[in-house]
Backbone as JSON Lines, residues from 0, in Angstrom:
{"i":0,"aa":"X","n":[157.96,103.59,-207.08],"ca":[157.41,104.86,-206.67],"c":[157.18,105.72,-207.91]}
{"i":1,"aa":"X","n":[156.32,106.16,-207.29],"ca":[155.82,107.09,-208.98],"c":[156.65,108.26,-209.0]}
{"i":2,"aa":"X","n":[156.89,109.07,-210.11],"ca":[158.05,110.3,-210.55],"c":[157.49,111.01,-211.7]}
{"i":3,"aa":"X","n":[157.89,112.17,-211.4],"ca":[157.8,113.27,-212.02],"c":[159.05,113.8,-212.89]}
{"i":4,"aa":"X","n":[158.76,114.28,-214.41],"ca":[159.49,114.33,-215.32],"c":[159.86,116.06,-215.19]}
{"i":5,"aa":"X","n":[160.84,116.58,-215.15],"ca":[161.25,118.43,-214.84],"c":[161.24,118.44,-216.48]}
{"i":6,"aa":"X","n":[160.88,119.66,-216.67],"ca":[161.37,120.2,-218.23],"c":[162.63,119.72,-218.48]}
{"i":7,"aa":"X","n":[163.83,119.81,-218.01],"ca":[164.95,118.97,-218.06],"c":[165.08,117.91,-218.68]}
{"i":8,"aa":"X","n":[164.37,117.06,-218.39],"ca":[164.22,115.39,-218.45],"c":[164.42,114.97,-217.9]}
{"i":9,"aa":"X","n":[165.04,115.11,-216.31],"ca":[165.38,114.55,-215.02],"c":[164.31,114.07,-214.34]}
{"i":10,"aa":"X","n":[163.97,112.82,-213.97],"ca":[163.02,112.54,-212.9],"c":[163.27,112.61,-211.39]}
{"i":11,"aa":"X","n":[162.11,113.46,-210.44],"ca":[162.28,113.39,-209.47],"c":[160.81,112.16,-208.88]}
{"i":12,"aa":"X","n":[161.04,111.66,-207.72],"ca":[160.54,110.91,-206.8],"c":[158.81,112.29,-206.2]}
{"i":13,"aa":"X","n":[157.6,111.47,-207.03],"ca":[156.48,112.11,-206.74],"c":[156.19,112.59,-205.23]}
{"i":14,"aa":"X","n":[156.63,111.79,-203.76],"ca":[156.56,111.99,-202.75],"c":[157.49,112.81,-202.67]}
{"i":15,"aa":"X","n":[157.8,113.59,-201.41],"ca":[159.29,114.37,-200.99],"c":[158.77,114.32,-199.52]}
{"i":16,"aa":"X","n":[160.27,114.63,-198.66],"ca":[159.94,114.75,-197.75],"c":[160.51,116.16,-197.38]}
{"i":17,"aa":"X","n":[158.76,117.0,-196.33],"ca":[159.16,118.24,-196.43],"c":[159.78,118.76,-195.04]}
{"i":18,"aa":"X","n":[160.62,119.91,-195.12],"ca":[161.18,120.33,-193.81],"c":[160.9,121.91,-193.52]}
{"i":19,"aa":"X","n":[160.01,122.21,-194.12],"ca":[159.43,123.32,-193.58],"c":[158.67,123.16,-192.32]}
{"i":20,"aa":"X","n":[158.7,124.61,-191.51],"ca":[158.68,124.38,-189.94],"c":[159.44,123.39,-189.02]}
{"i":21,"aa":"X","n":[160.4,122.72,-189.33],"ca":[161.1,122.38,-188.79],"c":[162.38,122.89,-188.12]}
{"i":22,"aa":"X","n":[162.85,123.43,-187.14],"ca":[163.65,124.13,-186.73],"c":[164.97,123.93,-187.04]}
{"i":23,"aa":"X","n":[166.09,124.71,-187.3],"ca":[167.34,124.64,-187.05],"c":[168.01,124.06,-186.55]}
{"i":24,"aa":"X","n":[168.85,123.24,-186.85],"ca":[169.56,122.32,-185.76],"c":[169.83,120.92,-185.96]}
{"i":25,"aa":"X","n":[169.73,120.27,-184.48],"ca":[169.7,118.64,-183.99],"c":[168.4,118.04,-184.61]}
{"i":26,"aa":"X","n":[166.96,118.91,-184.74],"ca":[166.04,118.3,-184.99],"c":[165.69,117.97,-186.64]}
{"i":27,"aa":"X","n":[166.22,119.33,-186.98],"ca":[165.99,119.44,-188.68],"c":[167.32,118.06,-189.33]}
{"i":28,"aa":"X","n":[167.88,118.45,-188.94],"ca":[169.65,117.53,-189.21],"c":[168.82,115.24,-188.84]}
{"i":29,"aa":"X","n":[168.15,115.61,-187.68],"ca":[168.22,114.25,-187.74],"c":[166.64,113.52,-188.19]}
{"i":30,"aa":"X","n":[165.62,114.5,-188.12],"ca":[164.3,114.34,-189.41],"c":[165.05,114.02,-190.62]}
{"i":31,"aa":"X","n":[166.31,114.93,-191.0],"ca":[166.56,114.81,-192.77],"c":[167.25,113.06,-193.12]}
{"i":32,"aa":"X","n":[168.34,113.1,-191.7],"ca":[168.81,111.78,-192.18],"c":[168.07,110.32,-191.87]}
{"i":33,"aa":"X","n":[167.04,110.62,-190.88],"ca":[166.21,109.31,-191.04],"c":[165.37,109.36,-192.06]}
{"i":34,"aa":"X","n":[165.04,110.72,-192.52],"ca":[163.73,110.74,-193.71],"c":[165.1,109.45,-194.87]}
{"i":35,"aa":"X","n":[165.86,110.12,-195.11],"ca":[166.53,109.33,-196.34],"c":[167.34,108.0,-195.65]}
{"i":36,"aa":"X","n":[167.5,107.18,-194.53],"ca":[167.89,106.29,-194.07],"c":[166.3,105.21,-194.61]}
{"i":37,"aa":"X","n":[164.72,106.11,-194.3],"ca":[163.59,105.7,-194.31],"c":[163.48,105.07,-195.95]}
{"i":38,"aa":"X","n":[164.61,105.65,-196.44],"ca":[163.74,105.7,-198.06],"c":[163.64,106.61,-199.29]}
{"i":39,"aa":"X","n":[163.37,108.25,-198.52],"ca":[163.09,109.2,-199.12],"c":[164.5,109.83,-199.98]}
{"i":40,"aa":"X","n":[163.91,110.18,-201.19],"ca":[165.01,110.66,-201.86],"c":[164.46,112.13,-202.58]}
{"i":41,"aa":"X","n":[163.69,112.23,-202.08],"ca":[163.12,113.78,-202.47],"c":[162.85,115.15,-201.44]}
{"i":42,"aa":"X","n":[163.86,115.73,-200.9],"ca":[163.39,116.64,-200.05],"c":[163.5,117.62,-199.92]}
{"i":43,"aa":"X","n":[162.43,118.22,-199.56],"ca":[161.91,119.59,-200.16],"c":[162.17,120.91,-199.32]}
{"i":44,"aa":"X","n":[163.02,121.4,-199.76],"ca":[163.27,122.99,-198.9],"c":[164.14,123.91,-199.54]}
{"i":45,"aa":"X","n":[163.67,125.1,-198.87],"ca":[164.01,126.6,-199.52],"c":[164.64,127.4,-198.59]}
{"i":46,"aa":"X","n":[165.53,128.69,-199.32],"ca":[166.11,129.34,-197.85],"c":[165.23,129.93,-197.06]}
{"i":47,"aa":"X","n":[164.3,130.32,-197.31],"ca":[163.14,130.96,-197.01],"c":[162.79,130.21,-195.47]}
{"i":48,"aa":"X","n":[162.74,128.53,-195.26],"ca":[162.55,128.03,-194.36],"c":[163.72,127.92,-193.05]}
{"i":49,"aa":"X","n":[164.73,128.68,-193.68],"ca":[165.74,129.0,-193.08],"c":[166.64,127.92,-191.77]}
{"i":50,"aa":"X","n":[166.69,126.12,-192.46],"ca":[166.96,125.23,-192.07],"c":[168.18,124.88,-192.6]}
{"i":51,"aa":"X","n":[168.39,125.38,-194.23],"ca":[169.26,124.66,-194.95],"c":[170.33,124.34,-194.49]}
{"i":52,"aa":"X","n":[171.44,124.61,-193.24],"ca":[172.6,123.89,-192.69],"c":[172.1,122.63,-191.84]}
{"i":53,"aa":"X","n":[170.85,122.66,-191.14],"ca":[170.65,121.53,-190.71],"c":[170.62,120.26,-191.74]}
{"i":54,"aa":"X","n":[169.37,120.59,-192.82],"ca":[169.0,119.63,-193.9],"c":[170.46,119.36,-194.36]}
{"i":55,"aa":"X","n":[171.38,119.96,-194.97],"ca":[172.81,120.17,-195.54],"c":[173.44,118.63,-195.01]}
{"i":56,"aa":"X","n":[172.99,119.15,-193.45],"ca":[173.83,118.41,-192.49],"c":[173.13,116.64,-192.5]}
{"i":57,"aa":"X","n":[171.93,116.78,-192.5],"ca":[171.13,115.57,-192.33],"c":[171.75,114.81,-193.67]}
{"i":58,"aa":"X","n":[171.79,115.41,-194.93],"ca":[171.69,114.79,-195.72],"c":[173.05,114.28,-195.74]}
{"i":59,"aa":"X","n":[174.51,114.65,-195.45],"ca":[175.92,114.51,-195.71],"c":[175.52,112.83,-194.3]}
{"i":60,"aa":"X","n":[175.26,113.14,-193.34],"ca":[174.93,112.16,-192.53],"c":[174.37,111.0,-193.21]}
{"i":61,"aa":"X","n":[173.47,110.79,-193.52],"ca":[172.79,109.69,-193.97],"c":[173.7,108.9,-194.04]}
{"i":62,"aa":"X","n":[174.85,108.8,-195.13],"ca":[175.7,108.06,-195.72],"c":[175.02,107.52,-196.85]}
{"i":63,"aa":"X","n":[174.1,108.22,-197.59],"ca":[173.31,107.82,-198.89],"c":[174.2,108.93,-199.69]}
{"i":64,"aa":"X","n":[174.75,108.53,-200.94],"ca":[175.7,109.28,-201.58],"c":[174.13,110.18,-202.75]}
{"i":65,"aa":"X","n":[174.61,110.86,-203.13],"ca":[173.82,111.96,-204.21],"c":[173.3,111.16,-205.36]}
């Protein structure tokens, strides 16, 4: 998969998967952990979208470590 270099020098994964408009909850929580069960290791959200305990939650689920 193709990647992107941060000023850092850290590469992130060119795709992400995004969770904006996705609601709060059961739905946001289990989009996040199949997105990264699917594959995805890039996903994209802000507080602004006001999900982050779901995503939080999706991602501790997966059982894909950091």
């Amino acid at each position: 998969m193709k990647e992107y270099s941060l000023r850092n020098g850290l590469q992130i994964p060119a795709i992400g998967f995004g969770t904006w408009q996705i609601p709060e909850g059961e739905e946001v929580r289990n989009s996040v952990k199949n997105a990264i069960q699917d594959g995805y290791r890039h996903i994209d959200t802000a507080a602004v979208y006001r999900n982050e305990k779901g995503v939080g939650e999706g991602i501790r689920e997966s059982g894909v470590l950091r």
